[in-house]
Every structure is written in C-alpha cells, then in structure tokens.
C-alpha positions as CSV (number, residue, x, y, z in Angstrom):
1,X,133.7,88.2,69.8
2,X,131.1,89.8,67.6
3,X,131.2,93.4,67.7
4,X,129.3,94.3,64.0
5,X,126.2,92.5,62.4
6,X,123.9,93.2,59.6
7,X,120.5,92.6,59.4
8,X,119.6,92.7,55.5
9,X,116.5,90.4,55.4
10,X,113.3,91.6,54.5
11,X,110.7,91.9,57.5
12,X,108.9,88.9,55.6
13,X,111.4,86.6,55.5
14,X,112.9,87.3,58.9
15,X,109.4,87.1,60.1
16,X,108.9,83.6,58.4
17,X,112.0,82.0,59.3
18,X,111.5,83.3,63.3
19,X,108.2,82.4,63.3
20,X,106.8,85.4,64.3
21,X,103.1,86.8,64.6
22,X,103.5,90.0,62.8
23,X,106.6,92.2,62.4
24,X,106.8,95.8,61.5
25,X,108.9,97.0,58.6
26,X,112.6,98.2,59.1
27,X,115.3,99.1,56.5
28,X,118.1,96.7,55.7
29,X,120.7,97.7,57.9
30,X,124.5,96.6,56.9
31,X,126.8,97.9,59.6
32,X,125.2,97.7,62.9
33,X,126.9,98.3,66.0
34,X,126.9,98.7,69.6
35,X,124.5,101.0,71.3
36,X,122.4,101.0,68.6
37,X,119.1,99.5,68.5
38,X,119.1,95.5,67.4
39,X,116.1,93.4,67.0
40,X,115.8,90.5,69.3
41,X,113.0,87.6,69.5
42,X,111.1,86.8,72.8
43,X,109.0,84.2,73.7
44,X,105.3,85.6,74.3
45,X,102.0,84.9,75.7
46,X,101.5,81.2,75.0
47,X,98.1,81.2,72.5
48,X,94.7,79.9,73.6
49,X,93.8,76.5,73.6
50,X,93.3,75.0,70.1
51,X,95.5,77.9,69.0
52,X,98.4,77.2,65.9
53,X,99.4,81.1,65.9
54,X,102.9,81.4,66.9
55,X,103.9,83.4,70.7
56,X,106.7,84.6,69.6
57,X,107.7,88.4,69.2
58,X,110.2,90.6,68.1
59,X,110.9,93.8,70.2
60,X,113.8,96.4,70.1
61,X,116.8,96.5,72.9
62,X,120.2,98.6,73.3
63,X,123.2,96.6,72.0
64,X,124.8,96.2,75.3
65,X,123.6,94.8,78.4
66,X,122.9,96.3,81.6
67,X,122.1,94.2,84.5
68,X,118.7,95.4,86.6
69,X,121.5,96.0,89.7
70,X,123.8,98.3,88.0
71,X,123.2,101.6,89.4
72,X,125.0,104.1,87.0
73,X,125.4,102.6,83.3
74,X,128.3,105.5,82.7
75,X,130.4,103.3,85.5
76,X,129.5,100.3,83.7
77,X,131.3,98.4,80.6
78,X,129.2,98.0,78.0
79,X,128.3,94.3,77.4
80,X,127.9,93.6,73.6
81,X,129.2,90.0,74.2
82,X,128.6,87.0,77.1
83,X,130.8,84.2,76.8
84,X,128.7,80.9,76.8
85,X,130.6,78.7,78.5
86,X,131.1,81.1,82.0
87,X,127.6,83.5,81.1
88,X,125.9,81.2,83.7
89,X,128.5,81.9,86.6
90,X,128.8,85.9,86.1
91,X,126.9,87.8,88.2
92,X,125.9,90.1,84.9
93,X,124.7,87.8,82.8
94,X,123.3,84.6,85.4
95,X,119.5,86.3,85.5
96,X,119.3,86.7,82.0
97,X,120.5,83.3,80.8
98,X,117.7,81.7,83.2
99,X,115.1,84.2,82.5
100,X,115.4,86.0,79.3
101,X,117.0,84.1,76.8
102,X,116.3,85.6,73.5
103,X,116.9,85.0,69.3
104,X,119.2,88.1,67.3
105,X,118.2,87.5,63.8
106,X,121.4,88.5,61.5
107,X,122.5,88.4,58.0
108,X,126.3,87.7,59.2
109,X,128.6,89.3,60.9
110,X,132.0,91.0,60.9
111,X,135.3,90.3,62.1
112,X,138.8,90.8,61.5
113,X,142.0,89.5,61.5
114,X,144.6,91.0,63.3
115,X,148.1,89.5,63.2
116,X,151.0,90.1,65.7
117,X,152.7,93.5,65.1
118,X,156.1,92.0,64.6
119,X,154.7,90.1,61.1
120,X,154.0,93.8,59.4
121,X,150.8,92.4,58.0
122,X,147.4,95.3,58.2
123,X,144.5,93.6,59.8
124,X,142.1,92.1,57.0
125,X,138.5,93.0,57.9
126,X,135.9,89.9,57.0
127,X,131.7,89.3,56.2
128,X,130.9,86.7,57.9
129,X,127.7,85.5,56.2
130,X,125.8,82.3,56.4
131,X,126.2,79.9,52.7
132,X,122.9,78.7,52.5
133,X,119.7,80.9,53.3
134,X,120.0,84.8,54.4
135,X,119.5,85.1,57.8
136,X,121.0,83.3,60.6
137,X,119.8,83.4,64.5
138,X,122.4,84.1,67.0
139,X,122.0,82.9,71.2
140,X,121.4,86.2,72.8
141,X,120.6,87.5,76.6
142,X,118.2,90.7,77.3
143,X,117.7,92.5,80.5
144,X,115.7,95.3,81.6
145,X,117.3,98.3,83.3
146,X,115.4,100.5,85.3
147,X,116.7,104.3,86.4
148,X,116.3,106.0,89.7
149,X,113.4,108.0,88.2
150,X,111.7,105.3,86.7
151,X,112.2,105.0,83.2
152,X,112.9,101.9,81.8
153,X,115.8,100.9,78.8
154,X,115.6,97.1,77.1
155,X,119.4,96.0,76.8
156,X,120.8,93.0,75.2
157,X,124.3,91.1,74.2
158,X,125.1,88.0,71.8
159,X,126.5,85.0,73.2
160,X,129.8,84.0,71.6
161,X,131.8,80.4,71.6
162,X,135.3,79.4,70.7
163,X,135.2,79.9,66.6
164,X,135.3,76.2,64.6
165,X,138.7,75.9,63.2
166,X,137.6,78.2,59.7
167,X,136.4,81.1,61.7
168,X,139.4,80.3,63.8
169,X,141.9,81.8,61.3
170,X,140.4,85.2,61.5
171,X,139.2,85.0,65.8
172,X,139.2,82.8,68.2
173,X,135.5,83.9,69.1
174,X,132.0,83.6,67.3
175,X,128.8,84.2,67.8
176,X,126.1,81.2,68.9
177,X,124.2,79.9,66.4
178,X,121.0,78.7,67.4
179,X,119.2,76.5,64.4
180,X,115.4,76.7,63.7
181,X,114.4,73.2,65.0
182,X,116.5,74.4,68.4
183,X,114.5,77.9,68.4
184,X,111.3,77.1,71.2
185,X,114.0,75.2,73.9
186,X,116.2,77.8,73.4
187,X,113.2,80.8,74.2
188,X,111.5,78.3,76.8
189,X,112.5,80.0,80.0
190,X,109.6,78.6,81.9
191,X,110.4,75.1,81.7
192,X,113.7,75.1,81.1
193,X,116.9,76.3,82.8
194,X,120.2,76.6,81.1
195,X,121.8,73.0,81.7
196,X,119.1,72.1,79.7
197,X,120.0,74.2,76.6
198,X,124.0,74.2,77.3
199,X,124.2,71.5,74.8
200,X,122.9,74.3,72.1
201,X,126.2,76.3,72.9
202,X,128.6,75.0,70.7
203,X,130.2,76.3,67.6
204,X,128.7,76.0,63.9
205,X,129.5,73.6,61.5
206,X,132.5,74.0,59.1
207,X,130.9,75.2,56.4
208,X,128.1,77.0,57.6
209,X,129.7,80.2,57.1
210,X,131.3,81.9,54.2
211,X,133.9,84.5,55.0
212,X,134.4,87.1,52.4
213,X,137.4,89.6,52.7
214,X,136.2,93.1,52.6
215,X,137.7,96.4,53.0
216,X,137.6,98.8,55.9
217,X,135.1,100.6,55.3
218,X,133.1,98.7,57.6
219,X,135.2,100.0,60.5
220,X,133.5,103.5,60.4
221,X,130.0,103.6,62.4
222,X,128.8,106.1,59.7
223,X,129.7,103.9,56.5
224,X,126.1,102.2,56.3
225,X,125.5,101.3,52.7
226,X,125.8,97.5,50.8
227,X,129.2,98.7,50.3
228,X,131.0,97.7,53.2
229,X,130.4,94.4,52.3
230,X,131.9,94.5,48.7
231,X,134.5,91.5,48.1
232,X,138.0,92.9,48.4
233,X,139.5,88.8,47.5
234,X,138.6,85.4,47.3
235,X,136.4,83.9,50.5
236,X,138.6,81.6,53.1
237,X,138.2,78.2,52.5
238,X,136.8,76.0,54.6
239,X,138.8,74.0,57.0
240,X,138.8,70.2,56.1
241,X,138.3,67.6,58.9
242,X,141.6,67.0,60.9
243,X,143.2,63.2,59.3
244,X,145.3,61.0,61.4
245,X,148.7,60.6,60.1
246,X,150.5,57.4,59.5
247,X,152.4,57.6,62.8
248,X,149.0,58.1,64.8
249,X,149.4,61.8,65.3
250,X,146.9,63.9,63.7
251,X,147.5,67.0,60.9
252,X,145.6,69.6,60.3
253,X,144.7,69.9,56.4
254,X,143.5,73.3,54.6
C-alpha cells in the first residue's frame, strides 16, 4: 500500500514534467498523509484548433476516496488506496477508473518493513524515492462527493500493484507508476476505457526506485520537516534478475 508521500518539487518543475498550463505555488511538503489535501492532475478542456497549449490541470482532492453513492462518509472506510488489478470490479472505485482517472505527482513514498513478531526485529521505516529525476507520477482515481445539503468535497486514492521483488523486501504493495510518454492514455477518459490502459498497471522497473532507511520520525503526522527523510543506513540494493540454475530450477540472487 502507500500510506505517506512527499511532494518536494518545485511548482516549476512539477509543472514542466506534468505538462501543465499554469500551476500555483505550494510549499514542499515531506510527510503527507491521508485526509489531507494532495495534488492530482486532470485532463481539461481539449484547446482550440491549431492550439499546442497543454489541457491538462492540477486541482486539490481529500486523500481518501468517497464514492458519489456513499451517503454518510463517517460510516465509510477511508480509501487512500485501490488495488489495480480488482479496482475495475469494486463497486467503489468502477466509476472512477472509467471516468476520472487522474496523475498524483510525488517525490517518493514511504513504507516500512514490518517482520513477524516472533523474529524480535523493530519495523525499519523506508524513503522510497525515484534514482533518476525528482518527481515521479503515481496512477490515481478521483471522485466527487456531494452532501445532502449540497456542498461538494473532491476525494482521491493511489492505485497500488504487487511491489517488484526490491520493493518486495520491505511490502508486498506499491504504488502505480505511470511514465511521461504513458501520461495522455492514462488521463484520456473519453476515448478510452480501462482495458485499454490495464497494460499501464504493472509494477516499476528494478531500479527505478532507491529505498533509503530512515528513522521514525516519519510515523508522526506532525513531524513535517526534510528531516524525516534523513538516512538512518545504507539504501537496499537492488534485486538482480532471477538466473536459472544448473539443474533448470531458477535462484533468486541479491
């Protein structure tokens, strides 16, 4: 699952990477988590004819979706996460991946590693952060709920995949990666419904993400400074590719 992100870009560069019109300003945020206002990236008004502006716009949502039917959110889990592979078939999230399929810019994430009880072992909290470039776009859903009197609150979740076999030391769930040649098909809910992007669901690469042991500070909603992502050890090295063995079996090599 992904239940903390960052967001330390500068509104420039998340603006260039996402290709957006304009953007307005925000502070670096280290420790975001649910409830709490993300940014997510929609696709807009489609320009005039002759146009080369982008369409695409940023706009703020609750972390943690509520469908349009829910009547009372207090009776409701909060959705901060939608699996990828079932998000289609769940009556929660099945609007949203047809309709309003949206971009969660990030600097990385956070998660940790908790082993069984019986080994003795504290749970090691990690940064999650991508090696090359500083922000990263994650698959996320949005919907719209409206209250009995009217008001309206923009909710969204991140979509999350089985982890790639580095990630998979610390949890068996990460967050979708969506790259910047994928960004328009993912966005394009007009023409396209989610068999056609379900190919975009898959974990990232091996080595796309560095995973930097930190301590656990970032555990505490109210710790929000560049300190809760201080190194507390050496990264975790990537996995190497699986090698068949001399019998024919295969071995897993770290």
């Amino acid at each position: 699952m992904c239940g903390r992100f960052s967001l330390t870009a500068t509104p420039e560069e998340v603006q260039e990477f996402l290709g957006l019109l304009e953007l307005e300003g925000f502070p670096a945020r280290y420790n975001i988590a649910p409830t709490q206002p993300i940014l997510v990236v929609i696709s807009g008004d489609r320009p005039e004819a002759g146009s080369n502006l982008p369409d695409r716009k940023a706009v703020l949502v609750r972390w943690g979706l509520i469908p349009g039917w829910v009547k009372d959110p207090n009776d409701f889990p909060l959705l901060i996460n939608a699996r990828s592979e079932t998000a289609i078939g769940k009556a929660s999230f099945r609007a949203a991946m047809r309709h309003r399929r949206v971009l969660v810019p990030a600097s990385g994430f956070y998660e940790w590693h908790r082993p069984a009880k019986e080994s003795g072992e504290k749970s090691q909290a990690y940064w999650i952060k991508p090696r090359h470039g500083k922000i990263v776009a994650f698959a996320g859903l949005m919907e719209t709920w409206s209250s009995a009197d009217g008001s309206e609150v923009d909710t969204g979740a991140i979509l999350t995949v089985g982890s790639n076999r580095t990630i998979g030391r610390i949890h068996d769930r990460m967050p979708v990666v969506i790259k910047a040649e994928d960004f328009e098909r993912w966005l394009d809910c007009k023409t396209r419904e989610p068999r056609d992007v379900a190919d975009l669901l898959v974990p990232a690469e091996e080595d796309f993400f560095e995973a930097v042991p930190v301590s656990d500070l970032v555990n505490k909603v109210k710790n929000t400074g560049p300190e809760v992502q201080a190194p507390v050890g050496e990264s975790l090295v990537v996995a190497k590719p699986e090698k068949k063995s001399s019998g024919g079996g295969q071995m897993s090599l770290f």
